[in-house]
VEXDREN-301417 format. One record per residue: residue in three letters; x, y, z of N, C-alpha, C in turn; chain. Coordinates in nm, 4 decimals, decimal comma, always signed. Last residue first. Example, Ala and Ser with C-alpha at 12.3 -4.5 7.8 and 13.67 -1.06 7.14 Angstrom:
<seses>
(sese "SER" (+1,2850 -0,2250 +0,7080) (+1,3670 -0,1060 +0,7140) (+1,2900 +0,0030 +0,7870) "A")
(sese "ALA" (+1,3190 -0,5690 +0,7800) (+1,2300 -0,4500 +0,7800) (+1,3200 -0,3300 +0,7800) "A")
</seses>
This chain:
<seses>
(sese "UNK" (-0,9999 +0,3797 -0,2550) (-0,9267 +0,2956 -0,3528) (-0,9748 +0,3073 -0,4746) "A")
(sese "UNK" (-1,1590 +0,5070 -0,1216) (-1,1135 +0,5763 -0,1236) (-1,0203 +0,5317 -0,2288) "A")
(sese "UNK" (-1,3705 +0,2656 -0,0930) (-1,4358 +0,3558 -0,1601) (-1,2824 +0,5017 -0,1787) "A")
(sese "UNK" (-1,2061 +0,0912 +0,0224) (-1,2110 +0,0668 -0,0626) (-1,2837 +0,1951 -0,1088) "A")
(sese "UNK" (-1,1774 +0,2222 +0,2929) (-1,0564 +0,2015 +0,2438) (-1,0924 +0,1634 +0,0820) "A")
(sese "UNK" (-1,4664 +0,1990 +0,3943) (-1,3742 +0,3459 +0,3797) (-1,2337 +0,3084 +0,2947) "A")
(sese "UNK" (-1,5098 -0,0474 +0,3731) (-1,5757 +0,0183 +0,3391) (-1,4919 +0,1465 +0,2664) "A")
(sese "UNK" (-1,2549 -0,0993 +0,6365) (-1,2828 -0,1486 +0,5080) (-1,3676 -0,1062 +0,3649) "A")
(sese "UNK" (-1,3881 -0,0077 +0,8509) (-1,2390 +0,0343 +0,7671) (-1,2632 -0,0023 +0,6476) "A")
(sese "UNK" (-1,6105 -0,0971 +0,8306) (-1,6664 +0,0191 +0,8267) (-1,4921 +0,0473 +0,7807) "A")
(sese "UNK" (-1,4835 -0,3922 +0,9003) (-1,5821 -0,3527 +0,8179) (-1,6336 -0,2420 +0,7304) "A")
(sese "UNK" (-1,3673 -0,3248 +1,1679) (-1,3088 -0,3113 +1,0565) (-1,3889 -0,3367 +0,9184) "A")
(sese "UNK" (-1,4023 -0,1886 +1,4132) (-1,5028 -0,1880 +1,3264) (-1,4528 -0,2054 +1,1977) "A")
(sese "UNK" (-1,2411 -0,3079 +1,6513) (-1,3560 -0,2136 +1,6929) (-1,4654 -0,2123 +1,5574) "A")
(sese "UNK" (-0,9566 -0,3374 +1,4907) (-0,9991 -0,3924 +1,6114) (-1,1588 -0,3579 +1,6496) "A")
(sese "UNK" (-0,9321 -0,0796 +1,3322) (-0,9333 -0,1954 +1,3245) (-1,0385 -0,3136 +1,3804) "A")
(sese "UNK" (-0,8511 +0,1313 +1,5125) (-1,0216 +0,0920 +1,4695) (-1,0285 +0,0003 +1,3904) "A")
(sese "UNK" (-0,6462 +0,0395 +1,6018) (-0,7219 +0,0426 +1,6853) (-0,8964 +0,0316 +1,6283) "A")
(sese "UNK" (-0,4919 +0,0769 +1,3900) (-0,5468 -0,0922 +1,4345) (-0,6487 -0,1111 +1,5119) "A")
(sese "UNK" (-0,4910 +0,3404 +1,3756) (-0,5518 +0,2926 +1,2688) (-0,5670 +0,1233 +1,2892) "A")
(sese "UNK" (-0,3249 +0,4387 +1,6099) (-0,4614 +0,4064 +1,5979) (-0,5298 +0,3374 +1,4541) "A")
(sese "UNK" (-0,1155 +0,2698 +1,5304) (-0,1757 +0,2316 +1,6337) (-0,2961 +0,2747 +1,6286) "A")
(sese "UNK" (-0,0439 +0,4150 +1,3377) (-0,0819 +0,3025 +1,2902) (-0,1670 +0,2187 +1,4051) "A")
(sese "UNK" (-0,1952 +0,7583 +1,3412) (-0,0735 +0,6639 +1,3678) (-0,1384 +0,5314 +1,3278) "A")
(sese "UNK" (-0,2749 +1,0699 +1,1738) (-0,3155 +0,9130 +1,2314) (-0,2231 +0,8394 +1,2254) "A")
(sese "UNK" (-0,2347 +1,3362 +1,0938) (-0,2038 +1,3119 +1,2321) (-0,2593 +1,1547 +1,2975) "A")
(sese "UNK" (-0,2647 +1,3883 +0,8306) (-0,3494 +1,3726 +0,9032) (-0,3610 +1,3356 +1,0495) "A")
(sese "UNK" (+0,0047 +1,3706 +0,7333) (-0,0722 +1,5238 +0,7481) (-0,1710 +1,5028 +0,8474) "A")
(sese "UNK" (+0,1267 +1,0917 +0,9581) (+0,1741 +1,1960 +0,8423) (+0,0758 +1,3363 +0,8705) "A")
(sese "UNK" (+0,3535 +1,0319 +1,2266) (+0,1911 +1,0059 +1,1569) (+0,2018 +1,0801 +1,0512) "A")
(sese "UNK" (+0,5713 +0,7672 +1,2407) (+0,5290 +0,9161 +1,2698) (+0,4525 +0,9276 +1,1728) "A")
(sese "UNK" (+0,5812 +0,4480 +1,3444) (+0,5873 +0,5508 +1,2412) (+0,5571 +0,6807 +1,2552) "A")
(sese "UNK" (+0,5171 +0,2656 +1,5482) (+0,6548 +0,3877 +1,5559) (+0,6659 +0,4942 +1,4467) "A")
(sese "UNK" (+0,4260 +0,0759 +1,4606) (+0,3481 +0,1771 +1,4743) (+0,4317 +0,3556 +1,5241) "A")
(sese "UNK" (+0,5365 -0,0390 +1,1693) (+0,5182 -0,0185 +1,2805) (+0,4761 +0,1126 +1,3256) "A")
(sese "UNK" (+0,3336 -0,2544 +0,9689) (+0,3884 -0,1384 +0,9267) (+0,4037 -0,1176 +1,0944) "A")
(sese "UNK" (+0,2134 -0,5346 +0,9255) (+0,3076 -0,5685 +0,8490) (+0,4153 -0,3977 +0,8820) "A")
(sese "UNK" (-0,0896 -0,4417 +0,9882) (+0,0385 -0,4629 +1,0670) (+0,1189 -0,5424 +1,0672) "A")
(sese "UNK" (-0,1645 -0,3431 +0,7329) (-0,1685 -0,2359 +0,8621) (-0,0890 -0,3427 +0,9342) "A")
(sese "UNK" (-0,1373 -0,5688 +0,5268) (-0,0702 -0,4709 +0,5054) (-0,0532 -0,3783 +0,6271) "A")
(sese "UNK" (-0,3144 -0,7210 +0,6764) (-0,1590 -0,7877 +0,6732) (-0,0740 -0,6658 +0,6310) "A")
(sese "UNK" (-0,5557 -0,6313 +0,6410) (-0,4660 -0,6500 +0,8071) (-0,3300 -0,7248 +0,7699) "A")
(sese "UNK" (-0,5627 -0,6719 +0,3774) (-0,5593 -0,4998 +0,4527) (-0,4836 -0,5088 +0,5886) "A")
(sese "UNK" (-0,5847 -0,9170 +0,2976) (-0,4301 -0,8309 +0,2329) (-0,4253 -0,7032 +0,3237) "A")
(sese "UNK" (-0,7997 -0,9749 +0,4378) (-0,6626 -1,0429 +0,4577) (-0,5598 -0,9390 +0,4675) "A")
(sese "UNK" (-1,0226 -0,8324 +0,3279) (-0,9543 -0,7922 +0,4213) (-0,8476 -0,8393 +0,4756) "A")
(sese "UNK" (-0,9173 -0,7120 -0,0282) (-0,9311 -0,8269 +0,0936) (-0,9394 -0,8037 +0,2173) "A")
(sese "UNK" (-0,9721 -0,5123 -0,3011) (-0,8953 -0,5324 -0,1466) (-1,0018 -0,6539 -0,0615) "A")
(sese "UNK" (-1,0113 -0,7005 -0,6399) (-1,0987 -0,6227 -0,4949) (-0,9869 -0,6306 -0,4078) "A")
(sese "UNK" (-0,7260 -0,6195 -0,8892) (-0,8105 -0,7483 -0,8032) (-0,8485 -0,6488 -0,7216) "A")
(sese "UNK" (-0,5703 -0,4797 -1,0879) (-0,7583 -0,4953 -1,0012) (-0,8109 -0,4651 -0,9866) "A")
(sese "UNK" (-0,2916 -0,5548 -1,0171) (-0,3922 -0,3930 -0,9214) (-0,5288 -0,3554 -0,9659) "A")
(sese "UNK" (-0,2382 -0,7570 -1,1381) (-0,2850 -0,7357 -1,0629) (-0,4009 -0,6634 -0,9710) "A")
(sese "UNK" (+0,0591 -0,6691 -1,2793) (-0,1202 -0,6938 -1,3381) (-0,2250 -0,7156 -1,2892) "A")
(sese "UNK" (+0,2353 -0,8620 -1,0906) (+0,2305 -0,7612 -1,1646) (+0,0912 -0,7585 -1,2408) "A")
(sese "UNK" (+0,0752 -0,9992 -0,7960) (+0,1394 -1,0421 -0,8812) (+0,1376 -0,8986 -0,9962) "A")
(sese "UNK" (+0,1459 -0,8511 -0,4836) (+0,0883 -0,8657 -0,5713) (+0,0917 -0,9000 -0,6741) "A")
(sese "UNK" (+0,4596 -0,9374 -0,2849) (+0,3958 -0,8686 -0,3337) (+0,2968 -0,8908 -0,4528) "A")
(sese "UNK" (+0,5850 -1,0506 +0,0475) (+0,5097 -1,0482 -0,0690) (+0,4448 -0,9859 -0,1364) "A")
(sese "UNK" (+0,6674 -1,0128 +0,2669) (+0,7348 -0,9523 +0,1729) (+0,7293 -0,9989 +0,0492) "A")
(sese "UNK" (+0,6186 -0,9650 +0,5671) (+0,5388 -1,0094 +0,4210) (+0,5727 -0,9055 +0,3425) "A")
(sese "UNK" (+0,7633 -0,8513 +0,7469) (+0,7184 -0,9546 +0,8012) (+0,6473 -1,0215 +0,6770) "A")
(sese "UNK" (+1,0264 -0,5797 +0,7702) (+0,8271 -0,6471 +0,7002) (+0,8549 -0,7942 +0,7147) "A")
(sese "UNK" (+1,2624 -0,4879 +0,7861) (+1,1892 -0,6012 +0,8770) (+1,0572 -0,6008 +0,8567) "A")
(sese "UNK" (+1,3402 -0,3366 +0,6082) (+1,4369 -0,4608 +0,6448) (+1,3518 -0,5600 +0,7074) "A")
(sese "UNK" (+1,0527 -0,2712 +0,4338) (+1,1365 -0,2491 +0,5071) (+1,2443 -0,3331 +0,5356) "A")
(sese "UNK" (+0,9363 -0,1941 +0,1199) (+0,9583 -0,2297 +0,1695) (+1,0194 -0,2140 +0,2503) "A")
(sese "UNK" (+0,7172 +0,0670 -0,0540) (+0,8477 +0,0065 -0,0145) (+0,8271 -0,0770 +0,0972) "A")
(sese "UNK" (+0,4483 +0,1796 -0,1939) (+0,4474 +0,0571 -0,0733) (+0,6024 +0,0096 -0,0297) "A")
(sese "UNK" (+0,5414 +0,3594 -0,3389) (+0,4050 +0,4193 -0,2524) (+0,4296 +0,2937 -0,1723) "A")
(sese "UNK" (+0,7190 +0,2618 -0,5098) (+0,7348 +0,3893 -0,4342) (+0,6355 +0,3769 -0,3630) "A")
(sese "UNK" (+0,6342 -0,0086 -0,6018) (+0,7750 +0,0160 -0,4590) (+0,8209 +0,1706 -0,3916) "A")
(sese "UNK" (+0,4538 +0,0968 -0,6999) (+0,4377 -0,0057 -0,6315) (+0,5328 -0,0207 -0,5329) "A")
(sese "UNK" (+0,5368 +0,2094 -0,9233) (+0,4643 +0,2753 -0,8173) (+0,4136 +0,2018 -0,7286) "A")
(sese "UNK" (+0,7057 +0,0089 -1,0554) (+0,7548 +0,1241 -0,9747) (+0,6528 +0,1988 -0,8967) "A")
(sese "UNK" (+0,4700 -0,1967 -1,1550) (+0,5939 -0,2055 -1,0491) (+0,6378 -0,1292 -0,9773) "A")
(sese "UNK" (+0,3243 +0,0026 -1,3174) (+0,2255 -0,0310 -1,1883) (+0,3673 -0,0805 -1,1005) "A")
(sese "UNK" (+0,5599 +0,0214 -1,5095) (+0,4457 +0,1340 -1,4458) (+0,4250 +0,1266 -1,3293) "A")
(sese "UNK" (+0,5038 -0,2271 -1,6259) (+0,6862 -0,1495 -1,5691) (+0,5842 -0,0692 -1,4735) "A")
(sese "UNK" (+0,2389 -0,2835 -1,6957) (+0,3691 -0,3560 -1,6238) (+0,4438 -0,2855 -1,5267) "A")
(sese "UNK" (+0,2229 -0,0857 -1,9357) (+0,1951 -0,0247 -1,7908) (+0,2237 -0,1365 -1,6636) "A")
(sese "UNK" (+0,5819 +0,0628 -2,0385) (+0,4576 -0,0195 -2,0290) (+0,3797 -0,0214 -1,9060) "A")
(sese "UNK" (+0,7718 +0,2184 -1,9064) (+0,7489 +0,2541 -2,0068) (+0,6220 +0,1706 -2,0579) "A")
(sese "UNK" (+0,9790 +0,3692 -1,7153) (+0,9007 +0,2475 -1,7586) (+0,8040 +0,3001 -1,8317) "A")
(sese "UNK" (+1,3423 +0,4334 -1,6505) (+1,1798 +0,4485 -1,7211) (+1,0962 +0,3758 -1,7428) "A")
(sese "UNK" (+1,5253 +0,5693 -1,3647) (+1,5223 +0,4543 -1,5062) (+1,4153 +0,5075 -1,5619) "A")
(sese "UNK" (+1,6258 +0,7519 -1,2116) (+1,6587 +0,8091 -1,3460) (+1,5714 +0,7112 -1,4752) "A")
(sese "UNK" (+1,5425 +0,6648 -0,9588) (+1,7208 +0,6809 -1,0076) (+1,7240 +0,6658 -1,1654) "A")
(sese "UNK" (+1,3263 +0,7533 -0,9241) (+1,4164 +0,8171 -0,8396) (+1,5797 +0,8045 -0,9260) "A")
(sese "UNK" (+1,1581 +0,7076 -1,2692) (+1,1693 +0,6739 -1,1387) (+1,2608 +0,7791 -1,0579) "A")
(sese "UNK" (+0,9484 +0,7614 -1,5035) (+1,0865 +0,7824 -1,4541) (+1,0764 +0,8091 -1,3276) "A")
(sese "UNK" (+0,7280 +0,6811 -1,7771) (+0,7310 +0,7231 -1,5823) (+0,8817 +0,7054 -1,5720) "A")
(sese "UNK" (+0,6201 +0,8040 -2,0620) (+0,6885 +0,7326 -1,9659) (+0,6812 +0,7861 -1,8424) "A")
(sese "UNK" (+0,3413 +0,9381 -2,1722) (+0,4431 +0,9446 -2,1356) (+0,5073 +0,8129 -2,0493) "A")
(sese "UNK" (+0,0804 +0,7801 -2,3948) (+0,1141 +0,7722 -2,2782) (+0,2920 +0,8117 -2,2429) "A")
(sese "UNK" (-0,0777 +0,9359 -2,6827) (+0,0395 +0,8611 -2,6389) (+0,0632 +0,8874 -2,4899) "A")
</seses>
C-alpha cells in the first residue's frame, strides 16, 4: 500500500493524480510574474522533455535568483544554453 502525501497546509493526496499535482507546485511554484503559466496536463509527467518546454521553463525563472548548493545562477545556466544546448539537454534528461 502506497502512503499518502501531505502537503504544507496539512491536505493529502492520495491518488497518484493528486500526487504528481502537489509535487508539481512544490518543486515548480509559480511566481506573480512567470510569463507561462501553463502547466503540464495532470498524467503527464511521462511525456520526453522538449527543448521548447526546457527554454521556456529556464527563462520563464529570473536570473536574480540566488544560486542554490551548487552555486549556478540562471544566467549562467542560459549562458550554456546559448553555446550548447543540446549537450544541456542531454544532461537534463539523463538526470530526469
Amino acid at each position: 500500500m502506497v502512503e499518502a502525501l501531505t502537503d504544507r497546509e496539512g491536505e493529502q493526496a492520495n491518488t497518484l493524480l493528486e500526487k504528481e499535482e502537489r509535487l508539481r507546485r512544490e518543486v515548480c511554484p509559480l511566481n506573480d510574474d512567470d510569463q507561462y503559466e501553463e502547466l503540464p496536463l495532470a498524467g503527464s509527467a511521462h511525456t520526453p522533455v522538449t527543448e521548447e518546454a526546457s527554454e521556456r521553463g529556464l527563462y520563464s525563472q529570473s536570473i536574480t535568483i540566488t544560486p542554490r548548493r551548487d552555486k549556478l545562477s540562471f544566467g549562467a545556466i542560459r549562458l550554456l544554453w546559448k553555446w550548447d544546448k543540446k549537450r544541456l539537454m542531454r544532461l537534463m534528461k539523463a538526470a530526469i
